[in-house]
C-alpha positions as CSV (number, residue, x, y, z in Angstrom):
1,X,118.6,87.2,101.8
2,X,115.5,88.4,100.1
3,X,112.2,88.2,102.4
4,X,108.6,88.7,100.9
5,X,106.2,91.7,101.9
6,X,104.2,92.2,104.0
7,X,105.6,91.1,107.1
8,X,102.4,91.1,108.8
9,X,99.5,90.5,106.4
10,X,95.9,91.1,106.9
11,X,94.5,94.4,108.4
12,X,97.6,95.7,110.4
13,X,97.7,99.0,109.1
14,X,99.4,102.5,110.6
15,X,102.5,100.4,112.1
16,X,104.7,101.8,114.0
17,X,108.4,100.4,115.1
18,X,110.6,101.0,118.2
19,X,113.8,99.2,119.0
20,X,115.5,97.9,122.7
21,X,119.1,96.6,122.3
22,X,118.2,93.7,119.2
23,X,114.9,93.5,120.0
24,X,111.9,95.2,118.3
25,X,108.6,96.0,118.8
26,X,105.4,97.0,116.3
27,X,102.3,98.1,117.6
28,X,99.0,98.3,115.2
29,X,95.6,100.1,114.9
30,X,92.5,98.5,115.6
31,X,89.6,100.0,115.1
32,X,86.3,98.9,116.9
33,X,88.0,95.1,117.4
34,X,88.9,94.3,121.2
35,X,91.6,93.9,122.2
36,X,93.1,96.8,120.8
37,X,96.3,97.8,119.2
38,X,98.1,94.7,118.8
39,X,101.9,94.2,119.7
40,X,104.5,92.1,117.5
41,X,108.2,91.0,118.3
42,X,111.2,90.1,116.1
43,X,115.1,89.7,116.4
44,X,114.7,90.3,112.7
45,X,112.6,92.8,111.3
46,X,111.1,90.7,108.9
47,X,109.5,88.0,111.5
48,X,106.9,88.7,113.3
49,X,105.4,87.3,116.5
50,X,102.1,88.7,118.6
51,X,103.1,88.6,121.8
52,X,100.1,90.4,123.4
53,X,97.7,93.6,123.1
54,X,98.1,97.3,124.5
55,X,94.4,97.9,125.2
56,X,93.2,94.8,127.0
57,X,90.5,96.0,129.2
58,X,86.9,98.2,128.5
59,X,87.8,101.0,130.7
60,X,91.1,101.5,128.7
61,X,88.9,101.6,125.4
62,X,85.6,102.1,125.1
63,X,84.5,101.1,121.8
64,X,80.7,102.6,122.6
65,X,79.3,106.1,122.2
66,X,76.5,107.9,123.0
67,X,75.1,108.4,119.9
68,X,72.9,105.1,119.5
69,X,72.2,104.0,116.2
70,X,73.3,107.2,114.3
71,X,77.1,106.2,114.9
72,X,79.4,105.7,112.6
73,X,79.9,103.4,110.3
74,X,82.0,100.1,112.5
75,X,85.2,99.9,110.2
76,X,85.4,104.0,110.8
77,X,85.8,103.9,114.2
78,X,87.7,103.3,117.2
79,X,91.5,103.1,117.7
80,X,93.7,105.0,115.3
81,X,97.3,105.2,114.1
82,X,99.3,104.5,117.5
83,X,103.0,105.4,118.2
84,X,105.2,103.0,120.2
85,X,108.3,104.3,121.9
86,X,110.6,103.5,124.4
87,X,112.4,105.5,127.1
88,X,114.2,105.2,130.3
89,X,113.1,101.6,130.3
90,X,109.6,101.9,129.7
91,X,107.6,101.4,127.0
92,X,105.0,104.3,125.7
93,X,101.8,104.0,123.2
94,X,100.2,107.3,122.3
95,X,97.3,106.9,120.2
96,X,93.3,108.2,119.5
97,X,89.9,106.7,120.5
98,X,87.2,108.1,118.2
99,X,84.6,106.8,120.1
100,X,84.5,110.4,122.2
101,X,87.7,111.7,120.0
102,X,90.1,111.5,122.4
103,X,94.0,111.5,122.7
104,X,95.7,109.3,125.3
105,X,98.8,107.3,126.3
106,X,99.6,104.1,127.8
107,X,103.1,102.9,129.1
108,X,104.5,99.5,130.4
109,X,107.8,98.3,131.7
110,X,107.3,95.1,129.3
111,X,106.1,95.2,125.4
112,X,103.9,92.1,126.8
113,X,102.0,94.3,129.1
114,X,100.0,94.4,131.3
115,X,99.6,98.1,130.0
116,X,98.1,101.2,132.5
117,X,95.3,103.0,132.0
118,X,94.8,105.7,129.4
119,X,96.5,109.0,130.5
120,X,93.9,111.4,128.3
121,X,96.1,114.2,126.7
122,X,94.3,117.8,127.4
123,X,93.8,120.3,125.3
124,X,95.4,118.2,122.2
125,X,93.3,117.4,119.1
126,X,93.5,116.0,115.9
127,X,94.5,112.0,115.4
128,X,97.8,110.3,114.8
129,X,99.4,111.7,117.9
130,X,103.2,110.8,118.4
131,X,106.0,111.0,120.7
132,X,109.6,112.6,120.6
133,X,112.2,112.3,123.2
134,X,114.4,114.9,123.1
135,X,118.3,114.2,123.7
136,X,117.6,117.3,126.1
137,X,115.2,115.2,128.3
138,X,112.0,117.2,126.3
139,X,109.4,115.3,125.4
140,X,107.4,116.5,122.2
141,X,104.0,115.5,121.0
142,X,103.1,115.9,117.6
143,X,100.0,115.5,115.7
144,X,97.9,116.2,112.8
145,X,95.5,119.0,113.0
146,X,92.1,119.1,114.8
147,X,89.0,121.1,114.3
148,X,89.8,123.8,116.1
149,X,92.8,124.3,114.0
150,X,92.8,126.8,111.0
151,X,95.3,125.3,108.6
152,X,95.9,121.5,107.8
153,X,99.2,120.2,109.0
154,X,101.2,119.3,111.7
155,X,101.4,120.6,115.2
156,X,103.8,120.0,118.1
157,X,104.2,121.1,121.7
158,X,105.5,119.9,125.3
159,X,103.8,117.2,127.1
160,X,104.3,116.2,130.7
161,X,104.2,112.1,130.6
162,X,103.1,111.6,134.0
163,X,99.6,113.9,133.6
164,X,99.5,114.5,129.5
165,X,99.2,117.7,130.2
166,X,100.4,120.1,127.4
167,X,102.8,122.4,128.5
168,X,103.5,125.2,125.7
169,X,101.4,126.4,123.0
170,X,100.3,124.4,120.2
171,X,102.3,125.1,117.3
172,X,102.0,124.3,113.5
173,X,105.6,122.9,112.4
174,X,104.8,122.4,108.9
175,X,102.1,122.5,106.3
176,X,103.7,119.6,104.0
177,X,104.2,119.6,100.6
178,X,100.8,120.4,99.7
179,X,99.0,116.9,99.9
180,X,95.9,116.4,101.0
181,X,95.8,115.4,104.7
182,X,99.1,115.7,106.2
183,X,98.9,113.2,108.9
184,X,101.2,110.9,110.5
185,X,104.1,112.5,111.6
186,X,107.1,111.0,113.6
187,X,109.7,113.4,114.6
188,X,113.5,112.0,114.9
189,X,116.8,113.4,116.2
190,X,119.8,112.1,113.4
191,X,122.9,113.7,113.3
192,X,122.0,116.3,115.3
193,X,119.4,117.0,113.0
194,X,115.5,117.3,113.4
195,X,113.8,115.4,111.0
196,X,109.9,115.4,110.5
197,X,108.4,112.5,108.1
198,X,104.7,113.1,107.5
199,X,102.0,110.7,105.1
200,X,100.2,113.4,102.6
201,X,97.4,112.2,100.2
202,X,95.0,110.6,102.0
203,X,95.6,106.6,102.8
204,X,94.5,105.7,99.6
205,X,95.8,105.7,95.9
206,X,97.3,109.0,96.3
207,X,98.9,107.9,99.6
208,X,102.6,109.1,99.6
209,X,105.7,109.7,102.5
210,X,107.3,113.6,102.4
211,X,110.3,114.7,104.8
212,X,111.7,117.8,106.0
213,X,114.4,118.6,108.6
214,X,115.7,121.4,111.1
215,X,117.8,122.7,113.6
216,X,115.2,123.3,115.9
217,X,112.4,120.9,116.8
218,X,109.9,123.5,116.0
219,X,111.5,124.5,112.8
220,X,111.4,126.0,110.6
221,X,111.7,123.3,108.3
222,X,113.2,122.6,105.2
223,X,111.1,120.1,102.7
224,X,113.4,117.7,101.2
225,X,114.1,118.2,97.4
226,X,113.8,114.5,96.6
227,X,109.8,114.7,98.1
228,X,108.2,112.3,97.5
229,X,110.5,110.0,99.4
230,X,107.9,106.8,98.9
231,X,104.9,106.9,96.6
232,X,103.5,104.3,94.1
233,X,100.8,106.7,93.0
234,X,99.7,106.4,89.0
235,X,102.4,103.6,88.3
236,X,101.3,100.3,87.8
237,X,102.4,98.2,90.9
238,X,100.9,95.1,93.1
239,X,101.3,97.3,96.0
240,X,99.3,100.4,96.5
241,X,98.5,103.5,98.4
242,X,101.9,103.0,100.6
243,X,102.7,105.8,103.1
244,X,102.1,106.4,106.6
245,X,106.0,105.1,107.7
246,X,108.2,105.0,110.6
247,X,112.0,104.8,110.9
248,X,114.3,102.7,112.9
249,X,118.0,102.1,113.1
250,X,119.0,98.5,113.2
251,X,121.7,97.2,115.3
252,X,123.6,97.0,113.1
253,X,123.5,100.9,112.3
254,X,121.2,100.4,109.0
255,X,118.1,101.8,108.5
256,X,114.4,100.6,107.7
257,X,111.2,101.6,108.1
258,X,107.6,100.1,108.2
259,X,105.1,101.0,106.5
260,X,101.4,100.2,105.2
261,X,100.4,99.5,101.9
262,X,97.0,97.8,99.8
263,X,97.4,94.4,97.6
264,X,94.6,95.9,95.2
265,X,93.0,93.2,92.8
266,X,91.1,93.6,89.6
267,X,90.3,96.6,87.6
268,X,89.2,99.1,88.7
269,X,91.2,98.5,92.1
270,X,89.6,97.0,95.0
271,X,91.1,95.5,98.1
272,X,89.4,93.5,101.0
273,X,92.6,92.0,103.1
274,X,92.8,95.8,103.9
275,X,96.2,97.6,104.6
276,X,99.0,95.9,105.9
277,X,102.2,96.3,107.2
278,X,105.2,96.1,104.7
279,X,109.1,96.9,105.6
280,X,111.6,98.5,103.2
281,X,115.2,99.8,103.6
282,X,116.0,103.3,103.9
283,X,119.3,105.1,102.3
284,X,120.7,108.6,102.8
285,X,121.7,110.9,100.1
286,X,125.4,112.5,100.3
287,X,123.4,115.8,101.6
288,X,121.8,113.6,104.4
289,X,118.1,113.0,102.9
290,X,116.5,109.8,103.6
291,X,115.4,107.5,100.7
292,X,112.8,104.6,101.3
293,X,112.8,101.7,99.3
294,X,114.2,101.5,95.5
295,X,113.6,104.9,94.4
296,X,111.1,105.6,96.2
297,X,108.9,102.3,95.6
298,X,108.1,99.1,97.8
299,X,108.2,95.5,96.3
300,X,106.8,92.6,96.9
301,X,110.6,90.4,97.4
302,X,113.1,92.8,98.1
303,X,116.5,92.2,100.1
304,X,116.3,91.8,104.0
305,X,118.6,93.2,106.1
306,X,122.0,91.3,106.9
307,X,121.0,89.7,110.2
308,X,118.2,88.2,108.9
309,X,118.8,84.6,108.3
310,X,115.6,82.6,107.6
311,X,111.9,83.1,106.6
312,X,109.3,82.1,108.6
313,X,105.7,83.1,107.6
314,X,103.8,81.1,109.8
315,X,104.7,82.9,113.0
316,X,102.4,85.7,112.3
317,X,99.8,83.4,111.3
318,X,97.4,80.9,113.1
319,X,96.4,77.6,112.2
320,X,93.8,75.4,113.7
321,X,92.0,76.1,117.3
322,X,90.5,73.6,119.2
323,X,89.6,75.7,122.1
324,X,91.4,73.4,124.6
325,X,92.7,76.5,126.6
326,X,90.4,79.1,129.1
327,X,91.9,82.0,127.1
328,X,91.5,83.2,123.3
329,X,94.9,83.2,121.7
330,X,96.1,86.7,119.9
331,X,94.2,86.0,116.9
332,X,90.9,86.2,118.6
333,X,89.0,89.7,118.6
334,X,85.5,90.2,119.8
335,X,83.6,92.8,118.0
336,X,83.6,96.3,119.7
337,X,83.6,95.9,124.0
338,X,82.4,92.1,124.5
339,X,79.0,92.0,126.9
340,X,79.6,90.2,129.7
341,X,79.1,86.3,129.4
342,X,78.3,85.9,125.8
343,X,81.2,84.0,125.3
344,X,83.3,81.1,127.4
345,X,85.6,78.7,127.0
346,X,85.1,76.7,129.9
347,X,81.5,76.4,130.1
348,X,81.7,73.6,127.5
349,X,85.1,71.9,127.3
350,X,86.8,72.1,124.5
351,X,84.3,74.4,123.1
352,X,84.1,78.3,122.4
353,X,80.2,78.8,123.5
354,X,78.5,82.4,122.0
355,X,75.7,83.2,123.6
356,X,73.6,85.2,121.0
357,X,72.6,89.1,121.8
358,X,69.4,90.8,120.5
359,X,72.0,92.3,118.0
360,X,72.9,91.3,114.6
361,X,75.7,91.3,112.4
362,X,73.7,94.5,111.0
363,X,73.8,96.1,113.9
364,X,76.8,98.2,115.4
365,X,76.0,96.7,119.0
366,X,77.0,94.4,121.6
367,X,77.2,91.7,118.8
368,X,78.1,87.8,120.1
369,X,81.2,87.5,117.6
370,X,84.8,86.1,117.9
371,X,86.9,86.6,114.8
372,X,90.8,86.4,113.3
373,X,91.6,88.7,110.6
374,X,92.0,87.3,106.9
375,X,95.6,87.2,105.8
376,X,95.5,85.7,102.4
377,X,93.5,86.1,99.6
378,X,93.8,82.0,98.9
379,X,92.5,80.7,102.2
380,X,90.0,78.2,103.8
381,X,87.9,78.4,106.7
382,X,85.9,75.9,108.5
383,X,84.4,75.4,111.6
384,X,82.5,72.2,113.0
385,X,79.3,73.9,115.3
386,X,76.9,72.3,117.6
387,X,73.6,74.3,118.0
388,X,70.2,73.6,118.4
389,X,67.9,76.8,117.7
390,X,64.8,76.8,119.8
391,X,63.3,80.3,119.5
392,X,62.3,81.6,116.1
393,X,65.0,84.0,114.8
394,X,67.9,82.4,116.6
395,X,70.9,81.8,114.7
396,X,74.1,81.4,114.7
397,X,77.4,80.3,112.3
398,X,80.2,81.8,110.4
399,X,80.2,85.4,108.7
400,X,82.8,86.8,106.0
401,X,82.1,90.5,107.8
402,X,84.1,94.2,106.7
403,X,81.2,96.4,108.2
404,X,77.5,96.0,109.3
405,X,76.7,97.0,105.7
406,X,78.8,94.3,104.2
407,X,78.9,90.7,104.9
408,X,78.0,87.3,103.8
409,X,77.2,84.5,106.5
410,X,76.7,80.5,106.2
411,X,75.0,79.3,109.1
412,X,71.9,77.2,111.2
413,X,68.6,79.2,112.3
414,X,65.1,78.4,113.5
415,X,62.6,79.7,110.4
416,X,59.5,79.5,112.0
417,X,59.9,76.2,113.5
418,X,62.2,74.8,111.3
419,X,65.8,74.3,112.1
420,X,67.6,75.2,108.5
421,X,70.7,75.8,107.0
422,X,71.5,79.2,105.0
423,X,73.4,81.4,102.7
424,X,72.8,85.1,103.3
425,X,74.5,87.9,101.9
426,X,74.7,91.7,102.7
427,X,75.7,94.4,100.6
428,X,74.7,97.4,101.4
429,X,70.9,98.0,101.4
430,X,70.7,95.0,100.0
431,X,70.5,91.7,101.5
432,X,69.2,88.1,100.3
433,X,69.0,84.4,101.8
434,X,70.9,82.9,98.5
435,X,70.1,79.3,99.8
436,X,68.4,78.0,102.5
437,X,67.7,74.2,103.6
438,X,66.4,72.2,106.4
439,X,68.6,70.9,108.7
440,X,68.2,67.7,110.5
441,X,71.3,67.0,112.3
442,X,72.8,68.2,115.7
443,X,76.2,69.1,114.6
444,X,77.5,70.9,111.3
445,X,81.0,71.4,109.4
446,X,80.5,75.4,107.9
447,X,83.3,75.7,105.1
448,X,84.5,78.7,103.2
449,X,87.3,78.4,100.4
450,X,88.8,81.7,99.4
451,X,90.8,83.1,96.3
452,X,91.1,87.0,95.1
453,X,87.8,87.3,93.5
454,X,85.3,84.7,95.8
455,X,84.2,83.2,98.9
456,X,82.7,79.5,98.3
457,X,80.6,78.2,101.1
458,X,80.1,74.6,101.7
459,X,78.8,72.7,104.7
460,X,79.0,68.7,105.5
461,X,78.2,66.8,108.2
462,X,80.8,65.0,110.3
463,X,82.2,62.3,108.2
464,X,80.6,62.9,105.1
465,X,81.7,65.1,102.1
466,X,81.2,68.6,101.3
467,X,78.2,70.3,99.6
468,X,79.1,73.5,97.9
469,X,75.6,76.0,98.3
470,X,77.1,79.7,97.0
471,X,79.3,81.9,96.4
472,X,79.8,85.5,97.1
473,X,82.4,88.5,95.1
474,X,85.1,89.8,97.0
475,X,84.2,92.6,95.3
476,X,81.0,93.6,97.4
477,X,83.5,93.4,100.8
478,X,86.1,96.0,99.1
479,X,87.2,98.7,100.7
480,X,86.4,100.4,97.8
481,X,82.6,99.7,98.4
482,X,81.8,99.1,101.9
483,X,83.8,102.0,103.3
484,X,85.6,102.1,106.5
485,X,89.7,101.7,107.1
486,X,89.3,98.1,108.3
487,X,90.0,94.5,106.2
488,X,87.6,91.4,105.9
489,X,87.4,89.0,109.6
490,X,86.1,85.6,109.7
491,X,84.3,85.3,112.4
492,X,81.8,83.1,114.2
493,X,79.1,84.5,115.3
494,X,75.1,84.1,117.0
495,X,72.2,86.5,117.2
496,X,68.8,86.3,118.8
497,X,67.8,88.5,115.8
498,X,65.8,91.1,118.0
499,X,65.9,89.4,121.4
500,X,68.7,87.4,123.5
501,X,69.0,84.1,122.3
502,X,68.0,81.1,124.2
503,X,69.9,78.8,122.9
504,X,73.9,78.6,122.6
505,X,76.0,77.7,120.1
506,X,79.2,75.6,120.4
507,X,82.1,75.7,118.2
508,X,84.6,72.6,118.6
509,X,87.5,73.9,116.4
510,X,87.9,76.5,114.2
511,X,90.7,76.4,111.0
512,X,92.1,78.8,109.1
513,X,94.7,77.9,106.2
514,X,96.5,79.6,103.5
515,X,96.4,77.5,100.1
516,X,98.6,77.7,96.9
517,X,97.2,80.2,94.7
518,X,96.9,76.6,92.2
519,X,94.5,75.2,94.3
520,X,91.9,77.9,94.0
């Protein structure tokens, strides 16, 4: 039965697969959004259902440095590439916090969590850390290079599980194929084999998946002579920049891997849903080389695998919220570590109350923000919101945000006395109020209608119809121009605009829906 990529839309990217008996597990990276590293579940490797977050708590991950406002830029930071495994009959995340550069792990006896507290890894640089268990009872870690190394590549050595202490030398396994950044690596046992797939090329256009294998789990290692084994690099293809996989053997002894990729629109490229997670069969070559897709390329329908039996898109997406329980669901993420009580769900019933910081969406502070990934490029968004703006510069409403250089925003604000409605839009250095209007009316409907190339904002008041006010390119929000490894989030949102705000804002419901691409 054929099943349509990606399984999990929307900014998912690095994904990483482990299996238990028929049951399988995918862990995400995250960034500067809290929770962190979000974990899936399917019987059927092409459904997908959150059932909860590794990272759940601040002193697990940190999401603030020291360095004030000379940080980096949001979407460049925080939680990167993470490797799910499981062994003995517990669960194990290793992964990196940029936010002080640091290597760690987290284990669990249930995918669900709760998870422990990071074990920090010493003496072990670099990003995209994984783990190996050995058949032997070793346990490898293996990684990218870090600045203290001379040559590019990949690096292994011991680790004790219980401490993260290293416990032989750091060793450079293998250089790659000659690819710029050889990063990603996941190290598997097959056939009494060792074999080492690595991402070279960047995770971009020139993204691609290379392999080698031993006898030894050090090496040395012999590249495969069908490298690349998965790259759509200079070929004209929906998908792009595909690479940064991991294997798994079904139970039914086949074997798959996940993988990220771009949906690219327009010419020259640019993508703003950011990179996904897409799954693609793997085959073996007579002389036991692994093959990834059709030759080597991902498509958007391809053929599931046997004991899947039915589609079902919607689990890995999220319709309407009417904030009728005292917890966020998965979709939620607050923006970087949330300060403490600028947002409930009990203090109003049946409302999600932000309670605006001194911080803007410019900012990369303790912003007051709640917001769900977008998943499809035809999509609308609306949000009824109750808020009464006392202080000049208080504001609150709904933001299209990739970074705090890149955003658009319909919402209500006090201008010098006067309660208004507005259209902003960041880009860059750039920003403008495209449309602003007063506002006499204690409750709002904020509307956003999305297809590959626009945002449309509308508003209406409760009962009455819309009123389209703007329009922003999808463009401007492109990976390709804002920067950073993250996609576009909706988000609501309120800002004192220099000060904490006095006044809060309520949100009643919140909807998200995917459209037919017609209706756009």
């Amino acid at each position: 039965m054929k099943f349509s990529n990606p399984i999990v839309s929307g900014a998912y990217p690095d994904p990483s697969i482990c299996r238990v008996d028929e049951d399988y597990y995918l862990v995400n990276s995250s960034f500067g959004y809290f929770p962190g590293l979000p974990i899936f579940h399917s019987k059927d490797l092409v459904n997908w259902k959150q059932i909860g977050y590794g990272l759940t708590r601040e002193s697990q991950v940190p999401l603030f440095g020291s360095q004030g406002g000379s940080e980096p830029l949001f979407s460049f930071m925080g939680i990167y590439a993470p490797t799910i495994r499981f062994n003995n009959g517990h669960f194990y995340i290793v992964t990196t916090n940029t936010v002080g550069g640091r290597n760690f792990m987290i284990h669990s006896d249930k995918p669900e969590g709760p998870w422990s507290e990071p074990i920090y890894l010493e003496d072990w640089g670099g990003i995209d850390p994984s783990l190996f268990f050995d058949p032997d009872g070793k346990v490898f870690i293996t990684g990218t290079g870090g600045h203290l190394d001379v040559v590019p590549g990949v690096y292994q050595a011991e680790i004790d599980l219980s401490t993260g202490k290293i416990l032989t030398e750091r060793k450079l396994i293998w250089e790659g194929t000659g690819g710029s950044f050889p990063e990603g690596p996941h190290l598997y046992n097959i056939d009494n084999r060792y074999y080492l797939v690595i991402a070279e090329g960047g995770t971009e256009y020139g993204h691609m998946v290379t392999v080698a294998r031993s006898d030894q789990p050090y090496g040395p290692f012999e590249a495969c002579p069908y490298n690349p084994v998965l790259s759509h690099r200079s070929i004209s293809h929906p998908v792009q920049a595909t690479g940064h996989v991991d294997f798994v053997q079904a139970h039914d002894g086949t074997w798959w891997t996940v993988l990220l990729g771009i949906r690219p629109i327009g010419y020259p490229f640019h993508h703003h849903l950011g990179r996904e997670t897409y799954l693609a069969p793997v085959t073996w070559t007579e002389d036991g080389w692994p093959l990834i897709g059709e030759n080597g390329r991902v498509d958007i329908e391809m053929e599931g695998p046997a004991f899947f039996k039915e589609y079902n898109p919607a689990l890995s997406r999220f319709g309407r919220d009417d904030f009728d329980s005292n917890e966020l669901g998965f979709q939620w993420n607050f923006y970087k570590n949330p300060r403490e009580h600028s947002s409930s769900l009990t203090e109003r019933k049946g409302c999600l109350t932000l309670h605006g910081t001194e911080y803007t969406l410019d900012d990369s502070q303790q912003l007051a923000f709640v917001g769900r990934r977008q998943q499809d490029f035809d999509c609308s968004v609306s949000a009824l919101m109750a808020f009464e703006p006392e202080l000049d510069g208080e504001e609150a409403g709904l933001t299209v945000y990739m970074n705090e250089k890149a955003h658009y925003e319909i919402g209500v604000r006090n201008n010098n006395g006067l309660k208004a409605l507005f259209l902003r839009r960041r880009i860059g250095s750039l920003w403008r109020v495209e449309w602003e209007n007063e506002l006499d009316a204690s409750e709002v409907i904020l509307n956003i209608r999305a297809d590959s190339l626009c945002y449309n904002f509308s508003y209406s008041l409760p009962g009455q119809e819309q009123i389209s006010i703007g329009r922003g390119e999808c463009s401007y929000l492109a990976t390709e121009v804002a920067g950073g490894f993250t996609g576009v989030y909706f988000g609501m949102y309120a800002t004192g605009n220099g000060k904490p705000s006095q006044s809060a804002a309520y949100f009643k419901y919140f909807d998200y829906w995917a459209l037919p691409k017609e209706s756009t």
